[in-house]
C-alpha angles and dihedrals in degrees: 000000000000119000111283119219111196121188115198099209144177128119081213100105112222115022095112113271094144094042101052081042094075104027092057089045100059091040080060100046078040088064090045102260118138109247131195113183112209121207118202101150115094094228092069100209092144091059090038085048096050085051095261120126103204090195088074095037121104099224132022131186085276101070091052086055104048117010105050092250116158108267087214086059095053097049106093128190131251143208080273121090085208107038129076131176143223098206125206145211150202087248081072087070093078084063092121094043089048091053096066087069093053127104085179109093097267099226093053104060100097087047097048079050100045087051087067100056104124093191112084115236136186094203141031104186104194117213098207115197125244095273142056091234119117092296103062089030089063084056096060100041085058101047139080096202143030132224117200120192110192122190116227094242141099117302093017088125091048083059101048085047086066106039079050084054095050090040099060093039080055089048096049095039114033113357128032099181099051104122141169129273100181159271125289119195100209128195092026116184107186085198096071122075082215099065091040093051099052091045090058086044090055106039086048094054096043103021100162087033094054108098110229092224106084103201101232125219098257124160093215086078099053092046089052093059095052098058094043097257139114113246088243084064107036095037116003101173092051119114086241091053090048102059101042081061091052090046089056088051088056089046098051099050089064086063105098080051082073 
């Protein structure tokens, strides 16, 4: 199996990229694949959500990008045998600032780091911020594949169409293998016409694309989160853990397509 880059986009804000970040990541470390999770999002919710507090750690994913720190010094280890991550900070913010000073091509810094990395992984699940802006650009210069979790709400399909947008401009430009792996429809709730309306839209634009397994609304998840742990951790019989799993299971049957 060749090493698979995922990157988890969408400039929408909460439609669950960081969730589905770490819970995918640790299905997948579940079903004994090795997993770095990579933040690159400021905020930092992916470390926060795997029990790590950035603001105590030595190095975050900042230093490997800009000042020349070992990548391998800044992976840490989590509660997960098969899962590392790449934590992040608010310092990343200043990313654009910090790119005036930079001889190195700006979009290709997360690639050149990820290329470093001394520990063999099966996966590198990438946690974009809420935006198409250098952050999430670096992402998808680096991958070989996009995840894009879509809400079931109002004004979902006027974000796919541009992350679609960004997408192309990225394969054209910088990175002519970068695919797509799916899309996932998050917070589903089978009672409301809304959300069964936009998951027929979905699934009708983007038929072979759309991921089968539907992420319920299920508090479980959100709890999970709060205390730093996956939900297949923190809760594994929970709707919410079940169908990360079965969302692993999607995910890991494209593997032989490289």
């Amino acid at each position: 199996m060749s090493k698979r880059i995922i990157a988890v986009a969408n400039q929408k804000g909460g439609v669950g990229k960081t969730t589905t970040s770490i819970n995918l990541s640790s299905s997948l470390a579940h079903f004994n694949r090795r997993v770095l999770l990579i933040d690159m999002d400021p905020q930092g919710n992916a470390s926060r959500g795997l029990g790590l507090d950035s603001s105590i750690l030595k190095y975050t994913i900042f230093d490997g990008l800009f000042k020349g720190v070992d990548v391998n010094k800044i992976i840490r280890k989590t509660i997960m045998k098969n899962l590392d991550i790449l934590p992040s900070s608010l310092i990343l913010a200043r990313m654009d600032v910090e790119m005036m000073s930079r001889q190195e091509h700006p979009y290709f810094m997360l690639k050149n780091l990820l290329k470093d990395i001394k520990k063999s992984y099966d996966y590198f699940i990438i946690d974009c911020p809420p935006s198409l802006g250098m952050l999430s650009i670096n992402a998808l210069v680096a991958a070989n594949k996009v995840l894009i979790p879509v809400q079931c709400e109002y004004f979902a399909l006027d974000a796919v169409a541009q992350v679609l947008s960004t997408i192309k401009q990225i394969q054209g430009e910088y990175n002519k293998e970068l695919g797509i792996e799916g899309f996932l429809l998050t917070m589903f709730d089978s009672r409301t016409r809304l959300a069964i309306e936009i998951s027929q839209e979905i699934r009708g634009l983007f038929k072979e694309s759309t991921f089968l397994t539907q992420i319920p609304r299920n508090i479980s998840v959100a709890e999970a989160s709060a205390k730093g742990q996956p939900v297949n951790i923190f809760r594994p019989t929970s709707s919410g853990s079940t169908a990360y799993f079965s969302l692993a299971k999607e995910i890991m049957e494209h593997e032989q397509e490289g």
